[in-house]
mmCIF file of the C-alpha atoms, coordinates in Angstrom:
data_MODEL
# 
_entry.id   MODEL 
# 
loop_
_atom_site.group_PDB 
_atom_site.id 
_atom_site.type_symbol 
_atom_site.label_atom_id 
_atom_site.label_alt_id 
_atom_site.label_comp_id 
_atom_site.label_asym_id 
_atom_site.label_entity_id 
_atom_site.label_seq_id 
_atom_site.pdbx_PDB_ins_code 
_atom_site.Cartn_x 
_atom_site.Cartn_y 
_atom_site.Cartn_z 
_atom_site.occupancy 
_atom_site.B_iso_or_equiv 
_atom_site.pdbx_formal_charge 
_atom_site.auth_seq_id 
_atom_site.auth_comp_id 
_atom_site.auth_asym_id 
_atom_site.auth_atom_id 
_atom_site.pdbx_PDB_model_num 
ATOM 1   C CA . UNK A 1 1   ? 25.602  32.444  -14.738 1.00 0.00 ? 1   UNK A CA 1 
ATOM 2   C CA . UNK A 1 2   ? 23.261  30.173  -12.361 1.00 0.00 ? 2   UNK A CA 1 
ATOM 3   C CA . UNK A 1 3   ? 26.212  29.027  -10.451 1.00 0.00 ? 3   UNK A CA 1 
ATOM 4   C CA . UNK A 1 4   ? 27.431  32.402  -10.205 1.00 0.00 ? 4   UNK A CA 1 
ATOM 5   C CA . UNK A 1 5   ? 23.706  33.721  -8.613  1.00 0.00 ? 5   UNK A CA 1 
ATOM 6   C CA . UNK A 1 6   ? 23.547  30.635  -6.436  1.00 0.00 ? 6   UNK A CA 1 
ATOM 7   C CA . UNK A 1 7   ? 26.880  31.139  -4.965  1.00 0.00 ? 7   UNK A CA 1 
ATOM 8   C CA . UNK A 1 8   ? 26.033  34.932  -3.858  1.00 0.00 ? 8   UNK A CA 1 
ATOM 9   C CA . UNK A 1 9   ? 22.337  33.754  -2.785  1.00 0.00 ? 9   UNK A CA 1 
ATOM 10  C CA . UNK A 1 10  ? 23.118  31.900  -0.241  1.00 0.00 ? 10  UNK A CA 1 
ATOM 11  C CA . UNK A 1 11  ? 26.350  32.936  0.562   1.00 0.00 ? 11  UNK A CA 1 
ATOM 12  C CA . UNK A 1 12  ? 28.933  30.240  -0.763  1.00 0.00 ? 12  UNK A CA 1 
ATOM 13  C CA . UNK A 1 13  ? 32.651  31.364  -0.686  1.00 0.00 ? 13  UNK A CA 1 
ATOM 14  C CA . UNK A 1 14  ? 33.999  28.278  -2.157  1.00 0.00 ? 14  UNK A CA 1 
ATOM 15  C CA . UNK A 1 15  ? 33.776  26.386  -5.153  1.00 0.00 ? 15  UNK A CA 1 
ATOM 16  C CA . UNK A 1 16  ? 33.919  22.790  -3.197  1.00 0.00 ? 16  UNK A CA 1 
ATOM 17  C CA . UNK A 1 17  ? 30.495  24.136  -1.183  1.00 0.00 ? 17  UNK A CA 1 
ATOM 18  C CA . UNK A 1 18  ? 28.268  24.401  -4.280  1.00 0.00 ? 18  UNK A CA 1 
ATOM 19  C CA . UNK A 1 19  ? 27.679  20.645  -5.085  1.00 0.00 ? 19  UNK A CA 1 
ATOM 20  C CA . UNK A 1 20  ? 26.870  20.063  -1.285  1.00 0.00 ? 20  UNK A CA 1 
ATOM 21  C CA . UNK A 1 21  ? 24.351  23.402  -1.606  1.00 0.00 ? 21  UNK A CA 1 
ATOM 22  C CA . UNK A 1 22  ? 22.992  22.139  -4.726  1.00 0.00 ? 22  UNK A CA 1 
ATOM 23  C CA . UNK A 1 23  ? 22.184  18.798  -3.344  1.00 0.00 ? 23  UNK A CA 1 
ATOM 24  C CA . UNK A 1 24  ? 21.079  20.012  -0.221  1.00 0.00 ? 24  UNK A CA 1 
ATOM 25  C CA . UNK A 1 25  ? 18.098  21.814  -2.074  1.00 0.00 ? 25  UNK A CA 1 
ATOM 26  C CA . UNK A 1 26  ? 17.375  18.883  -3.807  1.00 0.00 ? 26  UNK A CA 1 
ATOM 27  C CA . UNK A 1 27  ? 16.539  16.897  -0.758  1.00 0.00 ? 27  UNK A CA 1 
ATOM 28  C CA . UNK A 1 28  ? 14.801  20.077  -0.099  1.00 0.00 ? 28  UNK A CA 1 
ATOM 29  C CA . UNK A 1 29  ? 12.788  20.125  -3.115  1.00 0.00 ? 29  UNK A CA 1 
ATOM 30  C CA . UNK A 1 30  ? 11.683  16.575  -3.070  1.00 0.00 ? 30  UNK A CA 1 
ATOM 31  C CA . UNK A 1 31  ? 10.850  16.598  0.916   1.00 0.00 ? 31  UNK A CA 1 
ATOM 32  C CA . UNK A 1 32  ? 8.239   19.431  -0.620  1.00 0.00 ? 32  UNK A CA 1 
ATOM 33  C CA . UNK A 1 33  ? 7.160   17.249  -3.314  1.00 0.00 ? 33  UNK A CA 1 
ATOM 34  C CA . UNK A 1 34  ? 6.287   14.631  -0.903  1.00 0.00 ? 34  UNK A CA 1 
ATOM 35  C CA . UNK A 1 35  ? 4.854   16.866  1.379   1.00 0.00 ? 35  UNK A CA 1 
ATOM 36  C CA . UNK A 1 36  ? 2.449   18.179  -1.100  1.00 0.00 ? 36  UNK A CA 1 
ATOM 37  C CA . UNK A 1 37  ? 2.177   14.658  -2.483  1.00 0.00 ? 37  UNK A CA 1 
ATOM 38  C CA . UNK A 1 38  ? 0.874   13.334  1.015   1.00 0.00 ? 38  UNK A CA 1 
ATOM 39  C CA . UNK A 1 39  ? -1.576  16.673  1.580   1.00 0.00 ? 39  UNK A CA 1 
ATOM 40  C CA . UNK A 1 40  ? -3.321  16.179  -2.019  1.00 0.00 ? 40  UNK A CA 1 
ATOM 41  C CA . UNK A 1 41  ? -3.855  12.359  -1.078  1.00 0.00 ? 41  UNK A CA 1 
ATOM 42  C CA . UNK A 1 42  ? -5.165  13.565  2.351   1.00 0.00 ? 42  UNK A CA 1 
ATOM 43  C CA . UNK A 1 43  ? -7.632  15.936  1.147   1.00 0.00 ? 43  UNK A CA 1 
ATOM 44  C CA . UNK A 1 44  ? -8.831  13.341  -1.517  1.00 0.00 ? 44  UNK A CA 1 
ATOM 45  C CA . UNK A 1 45  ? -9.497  11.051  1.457   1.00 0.00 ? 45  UNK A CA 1 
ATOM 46  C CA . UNK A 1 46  ? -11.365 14.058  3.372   1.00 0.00 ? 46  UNK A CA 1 
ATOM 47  C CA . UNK A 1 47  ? -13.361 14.749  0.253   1.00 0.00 ? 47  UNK A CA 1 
ATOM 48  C CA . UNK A 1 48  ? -14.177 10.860  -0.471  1.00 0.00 ? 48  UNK A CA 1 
ATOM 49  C CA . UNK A 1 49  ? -15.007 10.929  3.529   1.00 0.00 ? 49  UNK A CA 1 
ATOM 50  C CA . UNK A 1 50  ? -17.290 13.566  3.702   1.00 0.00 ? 50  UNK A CA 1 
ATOM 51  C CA . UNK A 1 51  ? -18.919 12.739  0.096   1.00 0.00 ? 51  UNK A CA 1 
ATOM 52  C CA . UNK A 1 52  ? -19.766 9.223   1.243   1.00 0.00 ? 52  UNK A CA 1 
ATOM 53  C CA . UNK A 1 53  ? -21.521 10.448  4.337   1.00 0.00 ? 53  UNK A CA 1 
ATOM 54  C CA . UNK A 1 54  ? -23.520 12.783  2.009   1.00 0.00 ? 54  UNK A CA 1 
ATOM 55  C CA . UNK A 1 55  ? -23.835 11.497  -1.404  1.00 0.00 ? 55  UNK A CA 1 
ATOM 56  C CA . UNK A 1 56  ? -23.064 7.510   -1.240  1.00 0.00 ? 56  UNK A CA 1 
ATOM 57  C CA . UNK A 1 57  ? -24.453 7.229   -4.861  1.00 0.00 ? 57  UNK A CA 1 
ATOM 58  C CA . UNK A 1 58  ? -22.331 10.094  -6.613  1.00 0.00 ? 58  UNK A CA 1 
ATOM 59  C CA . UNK A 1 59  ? -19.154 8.707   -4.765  1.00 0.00 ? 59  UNK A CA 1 
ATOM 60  C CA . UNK A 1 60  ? -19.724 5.064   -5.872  1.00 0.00 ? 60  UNK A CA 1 
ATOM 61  C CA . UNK A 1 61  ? -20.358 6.215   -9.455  1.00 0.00 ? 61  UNK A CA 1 
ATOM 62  C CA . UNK A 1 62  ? -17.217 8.825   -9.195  1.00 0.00 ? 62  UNK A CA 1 
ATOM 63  C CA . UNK A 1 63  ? -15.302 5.700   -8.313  1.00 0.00 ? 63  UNK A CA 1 
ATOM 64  C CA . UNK A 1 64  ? -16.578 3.414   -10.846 1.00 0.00 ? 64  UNK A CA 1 
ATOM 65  C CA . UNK A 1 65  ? -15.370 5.437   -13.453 1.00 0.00 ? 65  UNK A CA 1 
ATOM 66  C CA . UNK A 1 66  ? -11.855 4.469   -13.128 1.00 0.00 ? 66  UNK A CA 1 
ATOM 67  C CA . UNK A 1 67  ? -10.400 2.587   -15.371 1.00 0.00 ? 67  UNK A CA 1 
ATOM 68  C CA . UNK A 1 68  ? -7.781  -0.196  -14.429 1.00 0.00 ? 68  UNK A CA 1 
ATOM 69  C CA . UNK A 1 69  ? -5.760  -0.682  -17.528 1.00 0.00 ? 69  UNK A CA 1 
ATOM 70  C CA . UNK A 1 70  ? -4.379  -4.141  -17.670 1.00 0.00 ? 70  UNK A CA 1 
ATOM 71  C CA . UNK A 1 71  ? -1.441  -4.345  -19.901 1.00 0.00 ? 71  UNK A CA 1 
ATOM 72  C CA . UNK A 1 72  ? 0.114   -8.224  -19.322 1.00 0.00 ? 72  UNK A CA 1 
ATOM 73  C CA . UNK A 1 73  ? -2.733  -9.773  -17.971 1.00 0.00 ? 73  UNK A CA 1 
ATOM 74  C CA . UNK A 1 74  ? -1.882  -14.002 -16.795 1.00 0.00 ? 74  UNK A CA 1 
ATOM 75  C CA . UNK A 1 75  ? -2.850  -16.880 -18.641 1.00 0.00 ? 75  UNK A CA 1 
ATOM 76  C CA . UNK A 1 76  ? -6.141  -19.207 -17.437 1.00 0.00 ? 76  UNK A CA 1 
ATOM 77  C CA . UNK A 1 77  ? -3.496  -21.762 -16.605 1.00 0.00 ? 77  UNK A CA 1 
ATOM 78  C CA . UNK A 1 78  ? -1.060  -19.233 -14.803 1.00 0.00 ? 78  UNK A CA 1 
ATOM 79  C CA . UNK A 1 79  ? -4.290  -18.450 -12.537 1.00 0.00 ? 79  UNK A CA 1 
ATOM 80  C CA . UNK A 1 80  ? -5.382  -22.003 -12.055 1.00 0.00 ? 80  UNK A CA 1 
ATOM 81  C CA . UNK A 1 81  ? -1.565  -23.307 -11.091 1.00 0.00 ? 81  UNK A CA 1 
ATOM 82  C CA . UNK A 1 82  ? -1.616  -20.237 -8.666  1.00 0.00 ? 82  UNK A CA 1 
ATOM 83  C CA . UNK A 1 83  ? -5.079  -21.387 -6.763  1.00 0.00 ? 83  UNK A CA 1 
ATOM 84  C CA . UNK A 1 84  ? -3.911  -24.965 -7.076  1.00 0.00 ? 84  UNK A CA 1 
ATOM 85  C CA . UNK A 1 85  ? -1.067  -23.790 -5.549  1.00 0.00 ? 85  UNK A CA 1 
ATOM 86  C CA . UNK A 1 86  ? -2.590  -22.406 -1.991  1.00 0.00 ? 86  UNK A CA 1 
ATOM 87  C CA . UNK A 1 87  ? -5.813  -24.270 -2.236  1.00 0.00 ? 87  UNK A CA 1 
ATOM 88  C CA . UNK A 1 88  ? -4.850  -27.717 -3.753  1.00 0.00 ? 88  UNK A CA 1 
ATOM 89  C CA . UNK A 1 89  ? -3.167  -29.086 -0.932  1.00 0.00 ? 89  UNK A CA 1 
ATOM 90  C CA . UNK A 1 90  ? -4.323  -31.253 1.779   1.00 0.00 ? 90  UNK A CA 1 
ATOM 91  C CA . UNK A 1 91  ? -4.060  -29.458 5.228   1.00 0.00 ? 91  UNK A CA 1 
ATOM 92  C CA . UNK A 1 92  ? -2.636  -31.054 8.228   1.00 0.00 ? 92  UNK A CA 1 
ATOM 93  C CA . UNK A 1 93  ? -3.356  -30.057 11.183  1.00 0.00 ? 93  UNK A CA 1 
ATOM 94  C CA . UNK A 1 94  ? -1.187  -31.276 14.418  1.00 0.00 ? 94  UNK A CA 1 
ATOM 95  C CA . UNK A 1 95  ? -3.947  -33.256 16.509  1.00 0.00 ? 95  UNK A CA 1 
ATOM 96  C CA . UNK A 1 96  ? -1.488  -32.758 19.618  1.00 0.00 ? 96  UNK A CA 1 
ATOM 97  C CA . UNK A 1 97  ? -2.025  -28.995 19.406  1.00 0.00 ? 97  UNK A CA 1 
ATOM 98  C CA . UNK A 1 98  ? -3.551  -27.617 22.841  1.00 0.00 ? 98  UNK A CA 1 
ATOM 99  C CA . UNK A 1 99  ? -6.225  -25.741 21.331  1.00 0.00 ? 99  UNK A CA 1 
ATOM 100 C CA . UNK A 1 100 ? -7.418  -28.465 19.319  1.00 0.00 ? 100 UNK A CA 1 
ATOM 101 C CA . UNK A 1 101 ? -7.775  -30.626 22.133  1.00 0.00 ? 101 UNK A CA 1 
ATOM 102 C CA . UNK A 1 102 ? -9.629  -27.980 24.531  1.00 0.00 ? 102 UNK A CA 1 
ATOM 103 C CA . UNK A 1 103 ? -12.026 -27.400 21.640  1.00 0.00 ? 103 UNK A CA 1 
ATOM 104 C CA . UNK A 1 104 ? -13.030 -30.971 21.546  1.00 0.00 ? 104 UNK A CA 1 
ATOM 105 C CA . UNK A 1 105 ? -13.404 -31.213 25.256  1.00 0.00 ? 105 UNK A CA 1 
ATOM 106 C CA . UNK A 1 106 ? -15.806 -28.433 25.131  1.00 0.00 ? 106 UNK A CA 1 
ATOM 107 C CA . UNK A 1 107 ? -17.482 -29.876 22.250  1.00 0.00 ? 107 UNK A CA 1 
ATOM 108 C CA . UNK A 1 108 ? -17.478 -33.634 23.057  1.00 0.00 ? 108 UNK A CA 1 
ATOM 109 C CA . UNK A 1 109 ? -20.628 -34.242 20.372  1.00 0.00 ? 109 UNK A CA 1 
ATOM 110 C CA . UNK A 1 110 ? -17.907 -33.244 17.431  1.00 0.00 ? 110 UNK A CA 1 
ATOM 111 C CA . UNK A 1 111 ? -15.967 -36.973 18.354  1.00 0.00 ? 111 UNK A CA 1 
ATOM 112 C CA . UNK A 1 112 ? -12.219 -36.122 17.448  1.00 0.00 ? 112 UNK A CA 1 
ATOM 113 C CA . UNK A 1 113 ? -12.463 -34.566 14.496  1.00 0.00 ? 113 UNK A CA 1 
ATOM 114 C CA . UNK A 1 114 ? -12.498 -30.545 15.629  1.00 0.00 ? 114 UNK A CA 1 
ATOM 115 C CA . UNK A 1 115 ? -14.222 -28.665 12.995  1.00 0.00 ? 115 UNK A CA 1 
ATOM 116 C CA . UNK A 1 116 ? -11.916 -25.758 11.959  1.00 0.00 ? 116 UNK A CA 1 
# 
């Protein structure tokens, strides 16, 4: 029955059309849904905009309220492996670089150690 009423809507005349129609308002429907999508987050930002310019207090506490729910949340050793990972290691820095070099002629009191 819905196939029949979509084929006389818009004006199929064969069979092998409809599943190219029917997708065809799919990509439709979901370039709407995004559309929408991208205007609600839009006037949220608006809102959020003009509410912080007015009311700085109410915003912040409208915004506090939100609760980030945590489901699998890492280990204390997972974390500390991560930061060892990035900070623990001794950086070397290539002494022949130009910009190191022009930095301590401009600072000659630093000796050759540039402070970065």
């Amino acid at each position: 029955m819905k196939r029949k009423r979509v084929l006389k809507n818009y004006k199929i005349e064969k069979e092998e059309n409809f599943d190219q129609v029917t997708e065809e308002l799919k990509q439709k429907v979901s370039s709407n849904m995004q559309r929408i999508s991208r205007y609600g987050k839009r006037q949220n930002c608006y809102y959020q905009n003009k509410m912080f310019t007015t009311e700085c207090k109410k915003l912040y506490n409208l915004l506090r309220q939100k609760n980030i729910n945590v489901k699998n949340a890492p280990t204390k050793e997972k974390i500390e492996n991560f930061r060892n990972a990035i900070f623990g290691k001794e950086i070397q820095h290539n002494e022949e670089a130009y910009c190191i070099k022009n930095m301590c002629q401009q600072n000659p009191s630093n000796g050759n150690e540039p402070n970065i």
